[in-house]
C-alpha positions in Angstrom: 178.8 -68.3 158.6 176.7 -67.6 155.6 176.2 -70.2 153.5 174.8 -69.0 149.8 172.6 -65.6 149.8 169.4 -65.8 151.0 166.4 -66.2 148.2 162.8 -64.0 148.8 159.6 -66.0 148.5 158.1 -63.0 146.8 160.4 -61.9 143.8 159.8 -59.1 141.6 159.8 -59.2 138.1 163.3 -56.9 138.0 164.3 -60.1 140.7 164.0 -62.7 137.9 165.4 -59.9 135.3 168.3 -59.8 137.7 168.4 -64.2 137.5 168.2 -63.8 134.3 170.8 -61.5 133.6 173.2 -63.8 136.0 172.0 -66.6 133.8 173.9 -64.8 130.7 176.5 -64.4 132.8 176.8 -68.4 133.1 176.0 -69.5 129.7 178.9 -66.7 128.4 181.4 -68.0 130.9 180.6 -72.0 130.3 180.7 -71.4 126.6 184.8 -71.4 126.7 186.9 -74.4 127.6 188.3 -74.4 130.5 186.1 -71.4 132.3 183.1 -72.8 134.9 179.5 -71.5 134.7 179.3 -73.0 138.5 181.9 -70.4 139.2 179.9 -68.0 137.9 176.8 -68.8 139.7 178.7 -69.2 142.9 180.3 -65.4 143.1 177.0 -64.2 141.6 174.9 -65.7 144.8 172.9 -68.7 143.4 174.7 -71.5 143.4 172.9 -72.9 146.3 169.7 -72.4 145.2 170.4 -73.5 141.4 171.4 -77.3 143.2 168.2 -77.1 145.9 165.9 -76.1 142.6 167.7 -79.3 140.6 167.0 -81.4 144.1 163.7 -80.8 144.0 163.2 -83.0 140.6 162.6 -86.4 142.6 161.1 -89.3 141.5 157.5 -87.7 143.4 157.5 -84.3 140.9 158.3 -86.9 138.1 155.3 -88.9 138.5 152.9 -85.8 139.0 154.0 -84.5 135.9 153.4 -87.8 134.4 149.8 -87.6 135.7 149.4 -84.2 134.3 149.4 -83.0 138.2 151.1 -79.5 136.6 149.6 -78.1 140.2 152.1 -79.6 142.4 154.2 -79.8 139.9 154.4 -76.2 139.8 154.5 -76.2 144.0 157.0 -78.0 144.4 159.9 -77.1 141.4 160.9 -73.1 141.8 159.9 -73.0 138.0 160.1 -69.2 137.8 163.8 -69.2 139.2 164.7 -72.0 136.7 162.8 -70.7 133.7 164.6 -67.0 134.1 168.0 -68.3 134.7 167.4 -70.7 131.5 166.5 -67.9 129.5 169.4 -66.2 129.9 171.9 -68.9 129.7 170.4 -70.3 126.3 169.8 -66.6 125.0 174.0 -66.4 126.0 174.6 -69.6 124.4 172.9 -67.9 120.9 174.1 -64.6 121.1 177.4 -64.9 121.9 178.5 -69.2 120.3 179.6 -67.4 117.0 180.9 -64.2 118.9 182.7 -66.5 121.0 183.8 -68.8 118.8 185.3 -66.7 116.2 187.6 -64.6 119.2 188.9 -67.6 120.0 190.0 -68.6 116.7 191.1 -65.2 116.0 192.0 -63.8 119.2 192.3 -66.8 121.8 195.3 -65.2 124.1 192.9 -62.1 124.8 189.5 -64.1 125.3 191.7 -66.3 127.5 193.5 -63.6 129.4 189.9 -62.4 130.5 188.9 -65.7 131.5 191.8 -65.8 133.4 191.6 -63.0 135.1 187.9 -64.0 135.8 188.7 -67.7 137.6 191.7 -66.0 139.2 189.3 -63.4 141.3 186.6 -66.5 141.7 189.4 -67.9 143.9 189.8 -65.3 146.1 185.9 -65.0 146.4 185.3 -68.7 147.1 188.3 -69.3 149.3 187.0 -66.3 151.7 183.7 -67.9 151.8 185.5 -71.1 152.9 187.0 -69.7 156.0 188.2 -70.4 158.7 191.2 -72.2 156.5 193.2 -74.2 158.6 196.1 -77.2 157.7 193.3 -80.2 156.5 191.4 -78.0 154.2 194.9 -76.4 152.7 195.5 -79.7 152.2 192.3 -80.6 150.3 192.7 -77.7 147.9 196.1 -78.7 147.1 195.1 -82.2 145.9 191.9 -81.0 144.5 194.8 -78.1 142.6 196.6 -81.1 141.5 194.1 -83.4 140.4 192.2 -80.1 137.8 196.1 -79.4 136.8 196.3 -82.8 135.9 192.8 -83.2 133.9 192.8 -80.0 132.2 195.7 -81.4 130.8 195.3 -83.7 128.9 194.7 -84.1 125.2 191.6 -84.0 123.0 190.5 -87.3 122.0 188.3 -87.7 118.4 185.1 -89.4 119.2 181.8 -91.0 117.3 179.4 -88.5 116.6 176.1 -91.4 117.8 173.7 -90.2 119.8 174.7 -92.5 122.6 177.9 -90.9 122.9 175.9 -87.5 122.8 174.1 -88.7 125.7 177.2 -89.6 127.8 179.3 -86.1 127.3 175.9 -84.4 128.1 175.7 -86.6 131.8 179.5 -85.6 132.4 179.4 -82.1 130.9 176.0 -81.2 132.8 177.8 -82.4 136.0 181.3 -80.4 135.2 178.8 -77.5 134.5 177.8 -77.3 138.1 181.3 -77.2 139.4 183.2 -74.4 140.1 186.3 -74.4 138.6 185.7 -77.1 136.0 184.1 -76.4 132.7 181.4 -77.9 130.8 182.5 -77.3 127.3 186.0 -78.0 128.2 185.2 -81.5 129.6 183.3 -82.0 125.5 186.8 -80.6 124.3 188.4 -83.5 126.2 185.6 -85.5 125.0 185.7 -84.4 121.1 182.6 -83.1 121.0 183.3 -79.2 121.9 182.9 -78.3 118.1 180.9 -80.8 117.1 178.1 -79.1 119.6 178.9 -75.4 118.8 178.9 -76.5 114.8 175.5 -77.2 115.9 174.3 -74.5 117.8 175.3 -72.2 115.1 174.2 -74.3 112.4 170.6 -74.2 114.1 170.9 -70.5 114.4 171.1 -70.1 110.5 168.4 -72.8 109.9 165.9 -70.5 112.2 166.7 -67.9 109.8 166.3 -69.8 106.7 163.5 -71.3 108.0 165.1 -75.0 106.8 162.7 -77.8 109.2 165.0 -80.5 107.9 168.0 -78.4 109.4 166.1 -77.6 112.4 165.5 -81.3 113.0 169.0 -82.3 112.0 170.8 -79.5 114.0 168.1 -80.1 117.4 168.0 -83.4 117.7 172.1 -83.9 119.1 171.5 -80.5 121.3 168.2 -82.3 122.7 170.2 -85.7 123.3 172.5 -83.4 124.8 170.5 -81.9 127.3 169.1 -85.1 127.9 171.9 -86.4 129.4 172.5 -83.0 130.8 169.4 -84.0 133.5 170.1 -87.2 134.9 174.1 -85.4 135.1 172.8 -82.6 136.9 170.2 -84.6 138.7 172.8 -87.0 140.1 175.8 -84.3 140.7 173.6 -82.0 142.7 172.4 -84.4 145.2 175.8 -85.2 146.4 176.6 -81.4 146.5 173.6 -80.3 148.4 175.1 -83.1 151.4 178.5 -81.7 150.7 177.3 -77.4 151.0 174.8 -78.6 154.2 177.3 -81.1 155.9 180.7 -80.8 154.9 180.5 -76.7 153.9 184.1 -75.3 154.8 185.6 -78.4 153.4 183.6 -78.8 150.5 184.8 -74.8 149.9 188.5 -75.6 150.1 188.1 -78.9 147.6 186.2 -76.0 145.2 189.0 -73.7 145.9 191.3 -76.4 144.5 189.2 -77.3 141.8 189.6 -73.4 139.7 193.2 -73.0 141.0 194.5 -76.2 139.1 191.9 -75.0 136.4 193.8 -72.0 135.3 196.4 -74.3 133.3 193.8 -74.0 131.0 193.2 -70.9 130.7 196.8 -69.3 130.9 196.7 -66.8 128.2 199.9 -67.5 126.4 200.4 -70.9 124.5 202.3 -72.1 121.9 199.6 -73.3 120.4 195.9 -72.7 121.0 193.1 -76.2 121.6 195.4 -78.5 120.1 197.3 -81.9 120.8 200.4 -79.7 120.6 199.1 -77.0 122.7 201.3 -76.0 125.5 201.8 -73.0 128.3 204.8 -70.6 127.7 205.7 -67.2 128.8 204.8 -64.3 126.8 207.5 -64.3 124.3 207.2 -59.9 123.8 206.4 -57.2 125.7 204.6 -55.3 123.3 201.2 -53.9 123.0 199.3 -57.6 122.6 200.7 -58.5 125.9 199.3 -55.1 127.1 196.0 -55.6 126.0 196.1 -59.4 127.3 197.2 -58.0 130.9 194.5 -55.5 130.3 192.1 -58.0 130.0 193.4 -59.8 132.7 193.1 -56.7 135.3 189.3 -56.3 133.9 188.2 -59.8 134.7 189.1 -59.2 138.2 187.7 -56.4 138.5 184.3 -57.8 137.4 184.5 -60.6 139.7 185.3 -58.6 142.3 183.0 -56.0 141.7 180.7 -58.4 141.8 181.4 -60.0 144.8 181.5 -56.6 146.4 177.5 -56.1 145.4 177.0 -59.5 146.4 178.6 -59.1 149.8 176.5 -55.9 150.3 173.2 -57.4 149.2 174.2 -60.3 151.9 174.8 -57.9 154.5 171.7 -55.8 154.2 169.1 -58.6 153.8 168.0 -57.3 150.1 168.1 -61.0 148.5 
């Protein structure tokens, strides 16, 4: 059974173009509640090594770097991996945090309905990775279903805007990042911070333009907190995947499995009210040409997915990655 796609020792530069480009891909999907960037980089083949590379930051590589050791440093952390896959998620997050968030004020069924289409294909692509299925690991999945039903849920809470709290909802965010099927942004939603940080991001993006330092600062200094707490998160969360992907694989797969079906509660396009206390799943009221688009939408987010996973399958299966 093949666990993750093999990685080359001796990437190209139109390899890391490639990372990079699957980076966008995760900073675009993590940007909206309720969609996972670790569902992303699981169908797009680098979820595996995205947790060995945030493994490899041990308490060894922390002290060389304190010592100025940047050789090992350098030996030891798959810096080029991680620096192209940052560059495109971050370049995502600023391109597309005003894009994003105006569709979803203006047009959230349709930016949903995509999403949805887009966790619904990640299922099928996960659960066939998981197999052979048997009674236990349907099991798994349908508590693992029941539990993400259950969580994405619940109600948006209003929260203090200290740094401390920052710091928190960056270590549970960063850790919800990592997981397919359950969203980073939409665990700050639940945490009432999901504006809070993309009034920031934006509001940093016009101070760059202005050229305002005291913006800069002001508008930095919560997204740095952020990410922050975004490392120890990831540093913790990934070490208890790794075990699960190297020990417990199949099983681990099925939990996963669980994890994005309960997560489409969340992303059901039709609501009676969009990211609010009130909100709540209906069915589409008319059959008209929004709920044509919507299914539209729908049928291309599968398609991409799968598309992908097709590539990916024949990249496997050929030896190119």
């Amino acid at each position: 059974m093949s666990r993750e796609h093999k990685t080359s020792k001796n990437r190209s530069l139109k390899d890391y173009a490639v990372i990079s480009a699957k980076g966008f891909c995760m900073g675009a999907a993590d940007i909206v509640p309720g969609v996972s960037g670790g569902t992303m980089a699981f169908i797009l083949g680098i979820y595996q090594e995205l947790i060995d590379a945030v493994r490899s930051i041990d308490t060894q590589l922390i002290k060389s770097f304190l010592k100025f050791r940047l050789k090992e440093v350098l030996a030891k952390f798959p810096w080029q991996f991680v620096g192209a896959l940052l560059s495109g998620l971050f370049f995502a997050v600023l391109l597309l945090s005003h894009f994003l968030k105006h569709q979803l004020d203006t047009n959230p069924g349709k930016v949903l309905g995509f999403f949805f289409g887009l966790v619904l294909a990640s299922i099928v692509t996960v659960a066939r990775r998981g197999k052979p299925w048997n009674q236990a690991r349907v099991g798994l999945a349908a508590v693992a279903a029941a539990v993400a039903f259950l969580v994405v849920g619940l109600v948006p809470v209003e929260t203090p805007d200290a740094l401390w709290f920052v710091f928190v909802c960056g270590v549970i965010a960063f850790c919800a990042l990592i997981l397919p099927g359950i969203s980073g942004s939409f665990m700050l939603l639940l945490l009432g911070k999901y504006q809070y940080i993309l009034g920031n991001v934006n509001g940093l993006k016009s101070a760059l333009k202005t050229a305002d330092i005291n913006a800069v600062i002001q508008h930095t200094l919560p997204l740095t907190v952020l990410a922050l707490g975004g490392i120890v998160g990831l540093m913790s969360i990934c070490r208890l995947l790794g075990w699960l992907m190297r020990e417990h694989y199949s099983p681990t797969l099925a939990v996963l499995t669980g994890l994005m079906i309960g997560s489409l509660r969340k992303v059901w396009p039709w609501k009676n009210d969009f990211f609010k206390s009130s909100e709540m799943n209906i069915l589409p009221q008319e059959f008209d040409g929004d709920f044509g688009k919507t299914v539209g939408l729908i049928l291309a987010g599968l398609a991409i997915v799968l598309v992908i996973e097709w590539l990916a399958r024949d990249r496997e299966e050929t030896g190119k990655l």
